[in-house]
CHARMM-style PDB file with segment names, atoms N, HN, CA, C and O in Angstrom:
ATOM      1  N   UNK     1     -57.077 -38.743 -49.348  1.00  0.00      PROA
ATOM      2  CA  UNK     1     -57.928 -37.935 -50.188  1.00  0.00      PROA
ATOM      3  C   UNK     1     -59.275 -37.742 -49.488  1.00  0.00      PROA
ATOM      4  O   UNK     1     -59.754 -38.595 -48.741  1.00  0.00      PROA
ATOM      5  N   UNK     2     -59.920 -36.454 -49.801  1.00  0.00      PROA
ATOM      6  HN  UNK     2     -59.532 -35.761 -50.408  1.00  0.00      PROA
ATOM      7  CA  UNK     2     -61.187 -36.424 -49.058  1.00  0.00      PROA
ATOM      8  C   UNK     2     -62.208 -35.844 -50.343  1.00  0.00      PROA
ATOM      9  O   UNK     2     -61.868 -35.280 -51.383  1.00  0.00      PROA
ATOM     10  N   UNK     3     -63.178 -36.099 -49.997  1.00  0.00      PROA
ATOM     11  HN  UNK     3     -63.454 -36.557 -49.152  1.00  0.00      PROA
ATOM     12  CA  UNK     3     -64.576 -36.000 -50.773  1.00  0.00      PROA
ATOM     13  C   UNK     3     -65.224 -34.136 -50.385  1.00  0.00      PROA
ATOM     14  O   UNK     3     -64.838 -33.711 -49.296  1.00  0.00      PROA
ATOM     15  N   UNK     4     -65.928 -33.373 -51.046  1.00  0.00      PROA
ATOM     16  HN  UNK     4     -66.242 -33.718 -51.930  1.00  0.00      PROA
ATOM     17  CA  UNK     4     -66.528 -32.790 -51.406  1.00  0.00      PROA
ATOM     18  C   UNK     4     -67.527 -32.194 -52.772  1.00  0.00      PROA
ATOM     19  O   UNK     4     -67.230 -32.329 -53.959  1.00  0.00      PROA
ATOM     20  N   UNK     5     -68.750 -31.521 -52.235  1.00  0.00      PROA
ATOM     21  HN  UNK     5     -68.991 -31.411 -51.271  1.00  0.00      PROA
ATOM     22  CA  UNK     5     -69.453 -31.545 -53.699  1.00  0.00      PROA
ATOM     23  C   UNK     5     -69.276 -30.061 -53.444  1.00  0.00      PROA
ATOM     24  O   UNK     5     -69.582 -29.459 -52.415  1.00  0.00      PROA
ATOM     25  N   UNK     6     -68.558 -29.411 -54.904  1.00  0.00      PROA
ATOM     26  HN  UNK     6     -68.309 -29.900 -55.740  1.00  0.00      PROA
ATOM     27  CA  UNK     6     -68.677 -27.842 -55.091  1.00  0.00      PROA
ATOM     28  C   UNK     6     -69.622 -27.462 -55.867  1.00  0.00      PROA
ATOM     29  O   UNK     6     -70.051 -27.989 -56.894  1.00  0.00      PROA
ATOM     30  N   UNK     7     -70.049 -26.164 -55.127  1.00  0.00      PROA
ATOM     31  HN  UNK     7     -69.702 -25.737 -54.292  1.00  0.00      PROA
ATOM     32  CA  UNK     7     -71.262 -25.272 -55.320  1.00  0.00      PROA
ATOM     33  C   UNK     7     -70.868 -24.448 -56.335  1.00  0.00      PROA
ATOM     34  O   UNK     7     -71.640 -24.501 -57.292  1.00  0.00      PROA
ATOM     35  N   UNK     8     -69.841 -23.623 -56.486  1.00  0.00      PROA
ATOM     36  HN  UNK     8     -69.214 -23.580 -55.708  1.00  0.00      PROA
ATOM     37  CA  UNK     8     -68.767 -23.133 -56.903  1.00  0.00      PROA
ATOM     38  C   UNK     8     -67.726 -23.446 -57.903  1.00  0.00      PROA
ATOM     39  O   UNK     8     -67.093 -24.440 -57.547  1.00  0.00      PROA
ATOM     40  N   UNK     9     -67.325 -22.958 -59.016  1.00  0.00      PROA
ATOM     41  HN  UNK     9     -67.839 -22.150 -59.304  1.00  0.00      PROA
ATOM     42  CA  UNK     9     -65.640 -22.979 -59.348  1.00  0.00      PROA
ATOM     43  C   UNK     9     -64.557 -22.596 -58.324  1.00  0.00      PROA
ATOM     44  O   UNK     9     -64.686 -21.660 -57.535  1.00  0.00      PROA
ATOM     45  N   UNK    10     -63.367 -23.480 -58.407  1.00  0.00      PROA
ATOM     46  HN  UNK    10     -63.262 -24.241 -59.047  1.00  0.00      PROA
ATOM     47  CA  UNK    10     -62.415 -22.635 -57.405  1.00  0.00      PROA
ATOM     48  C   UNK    10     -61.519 -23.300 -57.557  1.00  0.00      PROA
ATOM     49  O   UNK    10     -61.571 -24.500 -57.827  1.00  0.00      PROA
ATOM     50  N   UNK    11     -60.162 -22.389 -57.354  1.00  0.00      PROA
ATOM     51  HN  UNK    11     -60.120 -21.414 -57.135  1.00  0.00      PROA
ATOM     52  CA  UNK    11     -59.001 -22.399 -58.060  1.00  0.00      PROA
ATOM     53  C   UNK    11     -58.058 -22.225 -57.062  1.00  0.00      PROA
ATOM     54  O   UNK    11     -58.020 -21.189 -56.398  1.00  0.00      PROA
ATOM     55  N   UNK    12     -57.135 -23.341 -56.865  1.00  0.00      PROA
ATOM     56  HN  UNK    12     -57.167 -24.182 -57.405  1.00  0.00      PROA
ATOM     57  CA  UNK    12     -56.417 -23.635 -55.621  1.00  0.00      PROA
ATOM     58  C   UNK    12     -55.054 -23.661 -55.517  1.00  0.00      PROA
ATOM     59  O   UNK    12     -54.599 -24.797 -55.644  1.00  0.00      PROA
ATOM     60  N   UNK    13     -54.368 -22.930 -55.359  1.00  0.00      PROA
ATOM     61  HN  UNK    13     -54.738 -22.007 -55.256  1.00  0.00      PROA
ATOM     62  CA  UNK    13     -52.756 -23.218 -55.458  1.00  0.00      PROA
ATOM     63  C   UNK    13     -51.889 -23.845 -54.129  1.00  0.00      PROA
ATOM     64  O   UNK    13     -51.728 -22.954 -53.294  1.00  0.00      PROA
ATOM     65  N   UNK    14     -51.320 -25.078 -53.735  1.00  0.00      PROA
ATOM     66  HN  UNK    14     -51.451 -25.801 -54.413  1.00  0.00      PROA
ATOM     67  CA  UNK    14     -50.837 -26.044 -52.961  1.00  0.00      PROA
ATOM     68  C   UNK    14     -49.928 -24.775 -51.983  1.00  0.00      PROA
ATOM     69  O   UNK    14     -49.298 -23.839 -52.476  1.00  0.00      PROA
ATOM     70  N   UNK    15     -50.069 -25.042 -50.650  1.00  0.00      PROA
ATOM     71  HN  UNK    15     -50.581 -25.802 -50.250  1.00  0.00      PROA
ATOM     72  CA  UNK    15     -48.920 -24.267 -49.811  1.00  0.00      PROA
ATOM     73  C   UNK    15     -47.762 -25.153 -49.648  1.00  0.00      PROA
ATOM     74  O   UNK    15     -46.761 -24.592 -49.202  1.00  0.00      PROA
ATOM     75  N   UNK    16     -47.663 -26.371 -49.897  1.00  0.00      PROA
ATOM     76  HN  UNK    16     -48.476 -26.827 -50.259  1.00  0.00      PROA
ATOM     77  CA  UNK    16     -47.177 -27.591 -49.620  1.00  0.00      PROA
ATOM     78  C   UNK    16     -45.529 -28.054 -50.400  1.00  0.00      PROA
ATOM     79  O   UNK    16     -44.328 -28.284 -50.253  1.00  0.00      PROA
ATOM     80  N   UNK    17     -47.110 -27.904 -51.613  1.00  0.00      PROA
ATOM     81  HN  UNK    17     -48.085 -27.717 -51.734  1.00  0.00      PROA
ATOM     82  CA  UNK    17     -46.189 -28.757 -52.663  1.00  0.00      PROA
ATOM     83  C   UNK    17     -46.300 -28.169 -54.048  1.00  0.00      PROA
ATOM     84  O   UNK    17     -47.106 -27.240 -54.082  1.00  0.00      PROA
ATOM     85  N   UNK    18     -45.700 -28.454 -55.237  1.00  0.00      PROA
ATOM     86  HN  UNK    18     -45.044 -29.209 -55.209  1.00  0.00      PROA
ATOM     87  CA  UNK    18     -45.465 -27.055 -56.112  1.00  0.00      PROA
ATOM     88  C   UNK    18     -47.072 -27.555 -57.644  1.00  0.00      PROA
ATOM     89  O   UNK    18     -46.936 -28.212 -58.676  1.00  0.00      PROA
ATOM     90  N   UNK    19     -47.933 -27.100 -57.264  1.00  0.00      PROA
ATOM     91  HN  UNK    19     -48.044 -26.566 -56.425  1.00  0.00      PROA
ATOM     92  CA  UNK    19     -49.136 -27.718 -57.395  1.00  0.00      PROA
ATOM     93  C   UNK    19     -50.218 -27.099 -57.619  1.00  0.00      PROA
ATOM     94  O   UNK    19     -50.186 -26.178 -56.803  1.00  0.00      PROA
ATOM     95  N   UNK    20     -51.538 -26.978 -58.440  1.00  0.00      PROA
ATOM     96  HN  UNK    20     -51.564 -27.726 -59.103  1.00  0.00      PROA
ATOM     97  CA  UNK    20     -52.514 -26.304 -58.353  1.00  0.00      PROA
ATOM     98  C   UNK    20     -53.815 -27.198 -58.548  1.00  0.00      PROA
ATOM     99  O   UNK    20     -53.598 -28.409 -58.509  1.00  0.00      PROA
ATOM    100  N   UNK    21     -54.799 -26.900 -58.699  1.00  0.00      PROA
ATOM    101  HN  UNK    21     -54.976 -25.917 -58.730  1.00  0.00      PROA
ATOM    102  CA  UNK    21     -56.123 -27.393 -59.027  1.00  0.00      PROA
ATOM    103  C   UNK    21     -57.503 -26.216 -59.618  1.00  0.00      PROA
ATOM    104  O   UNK    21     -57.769 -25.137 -59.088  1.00  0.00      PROA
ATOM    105  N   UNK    22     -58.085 -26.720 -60.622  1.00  0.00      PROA
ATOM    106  HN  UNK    22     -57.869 -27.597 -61.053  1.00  0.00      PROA
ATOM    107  CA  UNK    22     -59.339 -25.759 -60.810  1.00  0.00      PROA
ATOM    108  C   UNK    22     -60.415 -26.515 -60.752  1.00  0.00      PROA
ATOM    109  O   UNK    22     -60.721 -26.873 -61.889  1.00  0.00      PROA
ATOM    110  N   UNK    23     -61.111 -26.910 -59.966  1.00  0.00      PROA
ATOM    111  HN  UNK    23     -60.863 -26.619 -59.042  1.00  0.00      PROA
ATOM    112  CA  UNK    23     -62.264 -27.395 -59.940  1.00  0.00      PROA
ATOM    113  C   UNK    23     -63.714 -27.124 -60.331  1.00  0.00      PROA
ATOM    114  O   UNK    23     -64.330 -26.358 -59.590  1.00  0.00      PROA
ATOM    115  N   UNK    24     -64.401 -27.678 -61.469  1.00  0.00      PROA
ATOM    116  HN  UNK    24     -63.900 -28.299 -62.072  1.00  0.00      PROA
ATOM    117  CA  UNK    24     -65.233 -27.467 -61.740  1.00  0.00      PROA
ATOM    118  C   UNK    24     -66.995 -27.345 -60.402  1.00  0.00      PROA
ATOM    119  O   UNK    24     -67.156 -28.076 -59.425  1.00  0.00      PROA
ATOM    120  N   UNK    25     -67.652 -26.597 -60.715  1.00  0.00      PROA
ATOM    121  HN  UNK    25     -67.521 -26.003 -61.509  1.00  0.00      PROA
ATOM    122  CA  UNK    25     -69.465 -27.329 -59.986  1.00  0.00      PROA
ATOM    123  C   UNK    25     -69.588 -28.206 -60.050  1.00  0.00      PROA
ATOM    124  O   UNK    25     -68.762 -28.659 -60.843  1.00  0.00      PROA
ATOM    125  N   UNK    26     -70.373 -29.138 -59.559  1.00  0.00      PROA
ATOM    126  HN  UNK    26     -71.043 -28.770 -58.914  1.00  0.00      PROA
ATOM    127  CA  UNK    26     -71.099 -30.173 -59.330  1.00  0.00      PROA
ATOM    128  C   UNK    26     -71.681 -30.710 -58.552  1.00  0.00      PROA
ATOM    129  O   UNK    26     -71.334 -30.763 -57.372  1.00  0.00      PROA
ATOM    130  N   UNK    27     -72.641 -31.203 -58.991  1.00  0.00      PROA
ATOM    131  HN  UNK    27     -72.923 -31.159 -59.949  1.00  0.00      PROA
ATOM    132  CA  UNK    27     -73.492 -32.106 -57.937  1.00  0.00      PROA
ATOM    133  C   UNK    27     -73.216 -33.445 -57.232  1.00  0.00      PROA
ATOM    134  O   UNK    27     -73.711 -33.970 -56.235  1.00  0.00      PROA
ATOM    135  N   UNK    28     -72.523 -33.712 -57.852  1.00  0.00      PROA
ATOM    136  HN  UNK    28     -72.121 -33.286 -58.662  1.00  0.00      PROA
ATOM    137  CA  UNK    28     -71.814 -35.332 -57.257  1.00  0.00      PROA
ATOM    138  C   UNK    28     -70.011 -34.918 -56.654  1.00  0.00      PROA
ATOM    139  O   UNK    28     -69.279 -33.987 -56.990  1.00  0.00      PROA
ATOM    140  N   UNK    29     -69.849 -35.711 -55.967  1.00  0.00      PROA
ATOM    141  HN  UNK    29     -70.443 -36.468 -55.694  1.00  0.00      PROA
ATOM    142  CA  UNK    29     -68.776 -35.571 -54.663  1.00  0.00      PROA
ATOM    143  C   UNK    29     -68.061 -35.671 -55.715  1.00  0.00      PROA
ATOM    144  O   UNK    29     -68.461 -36.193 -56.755  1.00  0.00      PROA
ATOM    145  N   UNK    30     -66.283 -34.899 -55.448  1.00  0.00      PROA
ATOM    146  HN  UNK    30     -65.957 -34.475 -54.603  1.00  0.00      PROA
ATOM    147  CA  UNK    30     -65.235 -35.139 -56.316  1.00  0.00      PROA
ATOM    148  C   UNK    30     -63.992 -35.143 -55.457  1.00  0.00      PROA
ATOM    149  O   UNK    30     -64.055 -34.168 -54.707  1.00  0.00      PROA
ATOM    150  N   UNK    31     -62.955 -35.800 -55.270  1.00  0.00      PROA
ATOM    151  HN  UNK    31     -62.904 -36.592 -55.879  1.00  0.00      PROA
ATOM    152  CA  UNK    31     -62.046 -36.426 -54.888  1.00  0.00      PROA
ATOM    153  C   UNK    31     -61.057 -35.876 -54.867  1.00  0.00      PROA
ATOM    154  O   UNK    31     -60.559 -35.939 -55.991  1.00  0.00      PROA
ATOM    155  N   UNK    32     -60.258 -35.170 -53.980  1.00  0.00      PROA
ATOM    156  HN  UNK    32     -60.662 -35.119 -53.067  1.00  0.00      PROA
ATOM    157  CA  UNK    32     -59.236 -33.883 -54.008  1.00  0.00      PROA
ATOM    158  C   UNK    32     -58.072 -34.174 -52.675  1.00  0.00      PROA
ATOM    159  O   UNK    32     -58.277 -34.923 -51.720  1.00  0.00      PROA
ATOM    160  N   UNK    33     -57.225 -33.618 -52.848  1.00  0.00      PROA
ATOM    161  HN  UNK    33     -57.059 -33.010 -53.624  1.00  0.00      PROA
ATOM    162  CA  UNK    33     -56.129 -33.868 -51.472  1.00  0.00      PROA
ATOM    163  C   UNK    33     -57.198 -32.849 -50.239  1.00  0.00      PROA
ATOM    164  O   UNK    33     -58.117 -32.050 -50.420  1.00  0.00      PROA
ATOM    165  N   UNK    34     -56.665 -33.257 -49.275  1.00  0.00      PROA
ATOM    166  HN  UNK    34     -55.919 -33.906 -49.128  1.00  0.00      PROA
ATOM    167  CA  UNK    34     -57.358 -32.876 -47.717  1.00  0.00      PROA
ATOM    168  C   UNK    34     -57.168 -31.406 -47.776  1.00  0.00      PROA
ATOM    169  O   UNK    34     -58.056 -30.661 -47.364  1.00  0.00      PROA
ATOM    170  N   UNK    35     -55.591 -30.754 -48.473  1.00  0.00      PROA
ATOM    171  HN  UNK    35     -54.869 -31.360 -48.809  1.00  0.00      PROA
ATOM    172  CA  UNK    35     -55.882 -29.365 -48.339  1.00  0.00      PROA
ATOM    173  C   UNK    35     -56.572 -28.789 -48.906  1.00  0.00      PROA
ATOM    174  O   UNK    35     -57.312 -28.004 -48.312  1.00  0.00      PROA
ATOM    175  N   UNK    36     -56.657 -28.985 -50.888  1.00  0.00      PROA
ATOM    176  HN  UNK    36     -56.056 -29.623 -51.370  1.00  0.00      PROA
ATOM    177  CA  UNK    36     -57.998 -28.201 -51.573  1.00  0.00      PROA
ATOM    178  C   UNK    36     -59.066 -28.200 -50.637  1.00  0.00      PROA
ATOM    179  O   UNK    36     -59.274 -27.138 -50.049  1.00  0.00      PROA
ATOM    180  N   UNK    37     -60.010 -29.486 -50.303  1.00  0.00      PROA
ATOM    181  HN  UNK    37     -59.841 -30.349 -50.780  1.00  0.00      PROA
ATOM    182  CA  UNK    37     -60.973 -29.859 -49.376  1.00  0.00      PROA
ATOM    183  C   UNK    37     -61.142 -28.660 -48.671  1.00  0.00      PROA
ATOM    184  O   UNK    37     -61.921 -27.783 -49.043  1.00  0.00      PROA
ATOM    185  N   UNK    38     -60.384 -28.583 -47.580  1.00  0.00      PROA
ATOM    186  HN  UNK    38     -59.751 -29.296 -47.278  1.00  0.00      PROA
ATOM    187  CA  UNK    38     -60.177 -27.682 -46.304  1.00  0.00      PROA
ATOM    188  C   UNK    38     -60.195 -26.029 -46.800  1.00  0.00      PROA
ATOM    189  O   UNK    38     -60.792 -25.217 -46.094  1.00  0.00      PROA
ATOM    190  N   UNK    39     -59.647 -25.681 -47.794  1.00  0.00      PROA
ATOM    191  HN  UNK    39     -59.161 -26.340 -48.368  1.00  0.00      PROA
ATOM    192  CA  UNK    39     -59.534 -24.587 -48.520  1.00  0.00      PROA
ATOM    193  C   UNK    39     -60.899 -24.194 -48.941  1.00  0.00      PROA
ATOM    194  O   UNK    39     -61.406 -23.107 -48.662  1.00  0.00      PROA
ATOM    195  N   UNK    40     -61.546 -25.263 -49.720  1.00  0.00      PROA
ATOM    196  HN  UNK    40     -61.134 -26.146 -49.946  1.00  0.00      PROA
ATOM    197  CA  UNK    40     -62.992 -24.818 -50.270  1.00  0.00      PROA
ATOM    198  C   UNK    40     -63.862 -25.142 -49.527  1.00  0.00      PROA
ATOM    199  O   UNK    40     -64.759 -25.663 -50.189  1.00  0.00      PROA
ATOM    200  N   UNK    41     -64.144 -25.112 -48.242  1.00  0.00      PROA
ATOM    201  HN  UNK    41     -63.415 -24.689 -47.705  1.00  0.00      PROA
ATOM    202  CA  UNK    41     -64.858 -25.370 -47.005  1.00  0.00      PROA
ATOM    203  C   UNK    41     -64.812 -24.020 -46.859  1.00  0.00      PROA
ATOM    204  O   UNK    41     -65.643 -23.151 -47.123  1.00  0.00      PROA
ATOM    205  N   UNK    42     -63.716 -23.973 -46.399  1.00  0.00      PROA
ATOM    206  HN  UNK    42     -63.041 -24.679 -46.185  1.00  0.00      PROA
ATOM    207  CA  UNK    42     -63.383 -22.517 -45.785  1.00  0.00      PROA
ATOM    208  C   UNK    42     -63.976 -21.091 -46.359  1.00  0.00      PROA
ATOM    209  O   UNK    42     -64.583 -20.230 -45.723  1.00  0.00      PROA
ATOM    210  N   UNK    43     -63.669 -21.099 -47.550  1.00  0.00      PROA
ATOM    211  HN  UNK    43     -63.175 -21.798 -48.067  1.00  0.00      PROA
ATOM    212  CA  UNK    43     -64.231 -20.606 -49.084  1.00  0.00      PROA
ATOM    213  C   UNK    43     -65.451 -20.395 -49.182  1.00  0.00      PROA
ATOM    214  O   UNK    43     -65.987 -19.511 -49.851  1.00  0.00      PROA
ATOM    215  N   UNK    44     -66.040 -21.333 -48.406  1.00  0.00      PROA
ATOM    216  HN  UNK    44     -65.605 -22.051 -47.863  1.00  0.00      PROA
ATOM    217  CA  UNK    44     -67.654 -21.123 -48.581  1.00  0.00      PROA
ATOM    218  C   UNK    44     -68.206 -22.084 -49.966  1.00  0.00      PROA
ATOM    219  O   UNK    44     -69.358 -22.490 -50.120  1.00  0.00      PROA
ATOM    220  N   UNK    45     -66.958 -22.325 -50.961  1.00  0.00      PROA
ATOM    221  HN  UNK    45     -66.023 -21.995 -50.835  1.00  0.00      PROA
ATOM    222  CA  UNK    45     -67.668 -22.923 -52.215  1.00  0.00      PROA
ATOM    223  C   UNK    45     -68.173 -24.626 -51.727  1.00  0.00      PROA
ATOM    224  O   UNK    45     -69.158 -25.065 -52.322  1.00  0.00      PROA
ATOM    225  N   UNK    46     -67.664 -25.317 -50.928  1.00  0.00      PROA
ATOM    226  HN  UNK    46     -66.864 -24.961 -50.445  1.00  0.00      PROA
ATOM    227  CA  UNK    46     -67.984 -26.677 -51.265  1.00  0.00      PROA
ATOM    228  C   UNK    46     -68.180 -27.238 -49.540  1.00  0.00      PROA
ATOM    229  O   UNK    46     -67.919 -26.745 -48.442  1.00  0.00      PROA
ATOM    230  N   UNK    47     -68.792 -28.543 -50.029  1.00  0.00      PROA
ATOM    231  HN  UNK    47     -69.005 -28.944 -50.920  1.00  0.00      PROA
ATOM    232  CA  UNK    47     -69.509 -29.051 -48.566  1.00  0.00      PROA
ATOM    233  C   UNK    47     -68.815 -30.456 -48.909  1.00  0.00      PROA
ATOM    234  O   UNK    47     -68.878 -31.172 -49.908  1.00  0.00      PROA
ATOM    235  N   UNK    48     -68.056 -30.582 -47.567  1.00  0.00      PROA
ATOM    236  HN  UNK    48     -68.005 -29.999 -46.756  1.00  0.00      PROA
ATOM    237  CA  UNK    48     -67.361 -32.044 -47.457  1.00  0.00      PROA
ATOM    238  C   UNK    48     -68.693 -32.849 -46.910  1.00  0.00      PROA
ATOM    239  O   UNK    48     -69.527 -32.744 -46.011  1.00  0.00      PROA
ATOM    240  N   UNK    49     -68.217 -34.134 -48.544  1.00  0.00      PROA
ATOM    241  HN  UNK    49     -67.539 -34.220 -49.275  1.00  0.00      PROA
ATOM    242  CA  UNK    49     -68.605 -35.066 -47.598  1.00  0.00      PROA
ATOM    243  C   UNK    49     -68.117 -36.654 -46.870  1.00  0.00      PROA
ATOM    244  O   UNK    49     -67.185 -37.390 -47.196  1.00  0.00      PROA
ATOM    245  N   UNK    50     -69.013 -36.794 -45.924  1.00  0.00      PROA
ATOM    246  HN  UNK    50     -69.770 -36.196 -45.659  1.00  0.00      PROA
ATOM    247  CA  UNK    50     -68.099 -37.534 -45.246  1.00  0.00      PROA
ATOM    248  C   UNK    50     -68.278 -39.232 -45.351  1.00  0.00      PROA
ATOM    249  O   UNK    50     -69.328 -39.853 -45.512  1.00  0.00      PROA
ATOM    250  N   UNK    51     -66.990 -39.729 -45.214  1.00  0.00      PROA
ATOM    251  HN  UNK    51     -66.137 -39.225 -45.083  1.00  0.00      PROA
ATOM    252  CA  UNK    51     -66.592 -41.441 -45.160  1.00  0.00      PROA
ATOM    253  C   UNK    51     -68.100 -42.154 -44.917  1.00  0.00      PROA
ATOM    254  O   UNK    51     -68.476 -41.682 -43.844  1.00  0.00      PROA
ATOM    255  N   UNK    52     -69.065 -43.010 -45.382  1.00  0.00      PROA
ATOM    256  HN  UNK    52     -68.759 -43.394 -46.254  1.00  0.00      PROA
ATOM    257  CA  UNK    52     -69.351 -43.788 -44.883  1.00  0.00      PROA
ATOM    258  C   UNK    52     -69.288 -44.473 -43.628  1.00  0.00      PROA
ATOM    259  O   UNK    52     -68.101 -44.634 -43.342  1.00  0.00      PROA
ATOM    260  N   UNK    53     -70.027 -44.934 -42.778  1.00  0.00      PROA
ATOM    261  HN  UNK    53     -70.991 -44.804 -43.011  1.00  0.00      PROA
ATOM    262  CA  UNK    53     -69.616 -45.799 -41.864  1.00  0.00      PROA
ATOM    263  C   UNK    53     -69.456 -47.422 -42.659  1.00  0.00      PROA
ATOM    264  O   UNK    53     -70.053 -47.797 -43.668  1.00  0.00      PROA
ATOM    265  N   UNK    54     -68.614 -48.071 -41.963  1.00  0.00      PROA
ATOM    266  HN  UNK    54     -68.130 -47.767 -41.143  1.00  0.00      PROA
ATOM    267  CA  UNK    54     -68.594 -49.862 -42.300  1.00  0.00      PROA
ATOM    268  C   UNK    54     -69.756 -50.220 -41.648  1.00  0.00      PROA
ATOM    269  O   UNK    54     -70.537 -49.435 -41.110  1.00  0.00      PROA
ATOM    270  N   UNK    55     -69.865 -51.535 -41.712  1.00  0.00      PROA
ATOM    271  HN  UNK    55     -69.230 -52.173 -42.149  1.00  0.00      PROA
ATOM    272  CA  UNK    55     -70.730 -52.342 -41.178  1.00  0.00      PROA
ATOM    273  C   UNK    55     -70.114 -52.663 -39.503  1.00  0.00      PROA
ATOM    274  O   UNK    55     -70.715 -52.600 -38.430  1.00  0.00      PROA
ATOM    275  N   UNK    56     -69.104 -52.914 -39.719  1.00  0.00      PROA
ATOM    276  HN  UNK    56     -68.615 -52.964 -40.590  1.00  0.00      PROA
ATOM    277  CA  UNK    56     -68.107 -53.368 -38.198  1.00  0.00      PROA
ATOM    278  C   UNK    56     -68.065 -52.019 -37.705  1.00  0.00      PROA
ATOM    279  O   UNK    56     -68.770 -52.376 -36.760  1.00  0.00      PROA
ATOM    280  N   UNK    57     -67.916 -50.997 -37.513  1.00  0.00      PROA
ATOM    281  HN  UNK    57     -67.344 -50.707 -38.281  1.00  0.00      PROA
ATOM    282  CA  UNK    57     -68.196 -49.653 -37.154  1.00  0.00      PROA
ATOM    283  C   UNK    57     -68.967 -49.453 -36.409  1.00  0.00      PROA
ATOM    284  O   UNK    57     -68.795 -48.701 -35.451  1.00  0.00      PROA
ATOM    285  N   UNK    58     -70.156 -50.155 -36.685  1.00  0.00      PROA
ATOM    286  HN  UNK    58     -70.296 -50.767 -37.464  1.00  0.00      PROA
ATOM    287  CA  UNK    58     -71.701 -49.410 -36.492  1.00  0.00      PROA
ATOM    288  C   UNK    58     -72.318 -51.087 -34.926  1.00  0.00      PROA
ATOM    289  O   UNK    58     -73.255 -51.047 -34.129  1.00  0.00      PROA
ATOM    290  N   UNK    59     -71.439 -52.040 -35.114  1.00  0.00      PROA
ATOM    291  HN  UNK    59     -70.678 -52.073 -35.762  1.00  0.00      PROA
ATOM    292  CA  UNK    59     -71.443 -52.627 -33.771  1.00  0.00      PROA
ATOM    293  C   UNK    59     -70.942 -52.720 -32.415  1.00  0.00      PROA
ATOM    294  O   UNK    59     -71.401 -53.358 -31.468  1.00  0.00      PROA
ATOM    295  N   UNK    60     -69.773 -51.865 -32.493  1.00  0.00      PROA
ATOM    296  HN  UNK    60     -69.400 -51.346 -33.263  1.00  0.00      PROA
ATOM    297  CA  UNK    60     -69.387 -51.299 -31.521  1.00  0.00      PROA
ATOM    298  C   UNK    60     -70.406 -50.234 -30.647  1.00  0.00      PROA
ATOM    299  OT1 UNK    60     -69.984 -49.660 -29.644  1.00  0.00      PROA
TER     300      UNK     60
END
């Protein structure tokens, strides 16, 4: 699953799998499969955001 915050409504139908989504605006990140994500990037409506780093990550 990947994170984005939409600017936008947007309404997503799965190429995949037999599936849809309507996603509301918001200001806080909301939790969607990688393709919606990629779809509403694309779209212009929403801005992924991204994983945290760990702590063990960041000593390498």
């Amino acid at each position: 699953m990947a994170k984005a915050i939409f600017h936008r409504e947007f309404h997503y139908t799965s190429r995949k799998v037999n599936a849809g989504w309507s996603v509301k605006a918001s200001p806080k990140p909301q939790t969607f499969p990688r393709e919606l994500i990629d779809g509403a990037v694309v779209a212009g409506v929403a801005k992924e955001v991204l994983p945290k780093r760990s702590v063990g990550d960041q000593l390498e």
